[in-house]
VOKE-476787 format. One record per atom (N, C-alpha, C): residue number from 1; residue in one letter; atom name; x, y, z. Coordinates in nm, 4 decimals, always signed. Layout:
<pts>
resi; resn; name; px; py; pz
NUM; a; CA; X; Y; Z .
...
</pts>
This chain:
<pts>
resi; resn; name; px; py; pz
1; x; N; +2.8037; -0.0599; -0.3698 .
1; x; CA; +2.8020; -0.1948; -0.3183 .
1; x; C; +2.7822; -0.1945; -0.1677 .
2; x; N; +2.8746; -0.0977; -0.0862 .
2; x; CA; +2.8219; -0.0736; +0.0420 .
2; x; C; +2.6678; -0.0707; +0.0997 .
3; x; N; +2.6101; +0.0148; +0.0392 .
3; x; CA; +2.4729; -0.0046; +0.0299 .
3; x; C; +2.3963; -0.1214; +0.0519 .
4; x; N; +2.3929; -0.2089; -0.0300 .
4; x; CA; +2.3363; -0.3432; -0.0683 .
4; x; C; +2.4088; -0.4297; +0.0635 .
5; x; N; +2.5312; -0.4366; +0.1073 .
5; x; CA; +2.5569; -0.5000; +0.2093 .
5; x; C; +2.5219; -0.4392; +0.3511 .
6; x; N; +2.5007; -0.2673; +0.3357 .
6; x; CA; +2.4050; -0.2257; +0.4606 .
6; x; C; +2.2684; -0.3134; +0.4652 .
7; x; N; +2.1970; -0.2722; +0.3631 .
7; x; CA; +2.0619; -0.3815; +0.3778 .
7; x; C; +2.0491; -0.4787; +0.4386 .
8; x; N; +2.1275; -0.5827; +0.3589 .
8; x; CA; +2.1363; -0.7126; +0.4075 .
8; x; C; +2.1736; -0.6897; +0.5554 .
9; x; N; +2.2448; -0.6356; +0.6323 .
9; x; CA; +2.2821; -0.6561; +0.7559 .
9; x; C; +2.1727; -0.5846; +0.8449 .
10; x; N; +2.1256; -0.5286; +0.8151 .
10; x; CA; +1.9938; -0.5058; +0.8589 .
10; x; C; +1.8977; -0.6049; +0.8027 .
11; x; N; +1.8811; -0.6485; +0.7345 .
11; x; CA; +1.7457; -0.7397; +0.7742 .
11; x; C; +1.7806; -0.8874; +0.7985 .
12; x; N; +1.9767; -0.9047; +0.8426 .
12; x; CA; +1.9447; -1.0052; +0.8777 .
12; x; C; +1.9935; -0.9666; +1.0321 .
13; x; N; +2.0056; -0.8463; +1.1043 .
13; x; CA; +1.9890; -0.8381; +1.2435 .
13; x; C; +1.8695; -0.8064; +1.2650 .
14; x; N; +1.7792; -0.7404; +1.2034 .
14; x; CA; +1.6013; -0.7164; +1.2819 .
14; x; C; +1.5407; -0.8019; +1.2468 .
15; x; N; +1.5982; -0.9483; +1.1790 .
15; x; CA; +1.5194; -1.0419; +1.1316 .
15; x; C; +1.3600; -1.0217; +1.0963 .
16; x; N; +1.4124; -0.9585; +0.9435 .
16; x; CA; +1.3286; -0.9040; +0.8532 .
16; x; C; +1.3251; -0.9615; +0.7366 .
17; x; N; +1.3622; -1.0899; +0.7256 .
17; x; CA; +1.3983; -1.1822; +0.5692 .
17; x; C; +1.2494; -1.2043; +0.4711 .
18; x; N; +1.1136; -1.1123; +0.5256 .
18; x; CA; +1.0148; -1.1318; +0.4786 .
18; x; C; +1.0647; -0.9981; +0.3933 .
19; x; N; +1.1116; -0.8927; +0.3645 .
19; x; CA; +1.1327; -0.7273; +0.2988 .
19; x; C; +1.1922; -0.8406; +0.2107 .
20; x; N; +1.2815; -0.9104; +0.1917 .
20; x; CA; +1.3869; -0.9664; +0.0910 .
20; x; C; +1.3150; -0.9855; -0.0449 .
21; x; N; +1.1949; -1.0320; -0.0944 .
21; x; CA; +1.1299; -1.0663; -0.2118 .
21; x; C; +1.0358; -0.9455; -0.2379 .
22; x; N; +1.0458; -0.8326; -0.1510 .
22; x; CA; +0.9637; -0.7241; -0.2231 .
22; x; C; +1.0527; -0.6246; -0.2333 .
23; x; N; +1.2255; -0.6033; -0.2373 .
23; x; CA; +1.3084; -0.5299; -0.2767 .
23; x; C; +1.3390; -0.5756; -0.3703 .
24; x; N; +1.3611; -0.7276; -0.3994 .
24; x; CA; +1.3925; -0.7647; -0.5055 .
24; x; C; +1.2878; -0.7019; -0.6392 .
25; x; N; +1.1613; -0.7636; -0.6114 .
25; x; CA; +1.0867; -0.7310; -0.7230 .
25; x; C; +1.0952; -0.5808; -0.7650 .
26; x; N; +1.0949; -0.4908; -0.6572 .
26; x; CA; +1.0968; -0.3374; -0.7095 .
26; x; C; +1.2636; -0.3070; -0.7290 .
27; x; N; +1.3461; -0.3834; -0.7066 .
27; x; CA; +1.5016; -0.3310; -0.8000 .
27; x; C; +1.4404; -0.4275; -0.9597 .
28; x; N; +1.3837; -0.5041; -0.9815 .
28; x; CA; +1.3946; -0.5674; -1.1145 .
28; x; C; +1.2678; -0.4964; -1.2089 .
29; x; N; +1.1750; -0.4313; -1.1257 .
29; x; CA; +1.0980; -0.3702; -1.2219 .
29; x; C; +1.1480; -0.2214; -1.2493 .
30; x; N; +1.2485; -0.1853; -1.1427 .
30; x; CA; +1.2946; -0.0914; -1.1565 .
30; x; C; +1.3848; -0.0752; -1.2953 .
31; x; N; +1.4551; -0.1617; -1.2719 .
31; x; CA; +1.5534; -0.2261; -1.3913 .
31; x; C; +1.5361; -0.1932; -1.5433 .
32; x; N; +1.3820; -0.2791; -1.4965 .
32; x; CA; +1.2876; -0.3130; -1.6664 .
32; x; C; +1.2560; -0.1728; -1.7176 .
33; x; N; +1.2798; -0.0801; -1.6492 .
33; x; CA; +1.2125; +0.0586; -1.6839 .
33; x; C; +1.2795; +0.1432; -1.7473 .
34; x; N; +1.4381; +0.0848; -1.6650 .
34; x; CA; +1.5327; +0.1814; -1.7075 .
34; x; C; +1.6007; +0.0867; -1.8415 .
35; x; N; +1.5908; +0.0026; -1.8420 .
35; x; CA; +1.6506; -0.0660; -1.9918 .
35; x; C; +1.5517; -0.0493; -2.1457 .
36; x; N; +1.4273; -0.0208; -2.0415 .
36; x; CA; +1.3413; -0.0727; -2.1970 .
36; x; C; +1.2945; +0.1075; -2.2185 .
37; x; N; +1.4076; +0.2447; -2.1258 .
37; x; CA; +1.3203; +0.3826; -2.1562 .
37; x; C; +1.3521; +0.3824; -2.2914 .
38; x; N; +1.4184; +0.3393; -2.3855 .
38; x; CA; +1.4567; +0.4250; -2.5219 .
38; x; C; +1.4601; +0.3175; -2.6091 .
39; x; N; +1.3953; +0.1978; -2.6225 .
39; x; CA; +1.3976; +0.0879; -2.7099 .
39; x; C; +1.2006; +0.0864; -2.7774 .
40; x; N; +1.2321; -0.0020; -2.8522 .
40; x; CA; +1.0859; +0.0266; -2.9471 .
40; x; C; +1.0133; -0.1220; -2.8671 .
41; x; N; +1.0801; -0.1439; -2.7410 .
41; x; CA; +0.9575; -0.2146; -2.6626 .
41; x; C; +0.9331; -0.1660; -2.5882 .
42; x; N; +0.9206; -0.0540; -2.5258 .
42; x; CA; +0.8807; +0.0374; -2.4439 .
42; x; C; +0.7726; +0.0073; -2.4773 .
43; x; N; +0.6620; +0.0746; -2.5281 .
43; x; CA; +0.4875; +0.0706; -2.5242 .
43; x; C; +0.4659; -0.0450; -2.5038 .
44; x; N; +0.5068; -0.2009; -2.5378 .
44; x; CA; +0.4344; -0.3327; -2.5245 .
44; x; C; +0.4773; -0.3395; -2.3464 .
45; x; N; +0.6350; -0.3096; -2.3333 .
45; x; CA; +0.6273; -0.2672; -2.1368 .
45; x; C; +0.5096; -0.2322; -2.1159 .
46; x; N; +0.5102; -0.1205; -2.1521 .
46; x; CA; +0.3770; -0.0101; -2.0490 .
46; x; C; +0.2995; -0.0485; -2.0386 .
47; x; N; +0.1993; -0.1420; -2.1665 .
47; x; CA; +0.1017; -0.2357; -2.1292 .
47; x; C; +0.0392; -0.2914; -2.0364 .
48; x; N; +0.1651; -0.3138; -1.9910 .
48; x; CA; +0.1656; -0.4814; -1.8571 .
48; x; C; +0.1610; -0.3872; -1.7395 .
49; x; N; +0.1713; -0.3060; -1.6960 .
49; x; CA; +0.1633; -0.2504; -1.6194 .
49; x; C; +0.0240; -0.1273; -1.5997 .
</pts>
C-alpha cells in the first residue's frame, strides 16, 4: 500500500496528473492477465490483444 501512496505523492508534487490514466490502464490490463492465466477464457483474452 505504501507504494501506491509513494506514487500518488509524486505525481501530485511534479504535477504529473497526465501519468494517472496510463498507470491505471496498465495495472487493469495487468490484472486481466493475471485473472484470466488459468480460466477457459484465456484464448477469447488473447484475441483482443
Amino acid at each position: 500500500m505504501y507504494f501506491f501512496i509513494e506514487i500518488f505523492n509524486f505525481l501530485k508534487t511534479r504535477k504529473k496528473f497526465w501519468l494517472l490514466p496510463i498507470i491505471i490502464v496498465l495495472v487493469l490490463i495487468g490484472g486481466l492477465i493475471v485473472v484470466t492465466q488459468g480460466s477457459a477464457v484465456a484464448p477469447f483474452i488473447y484475441t483482443l490483444f
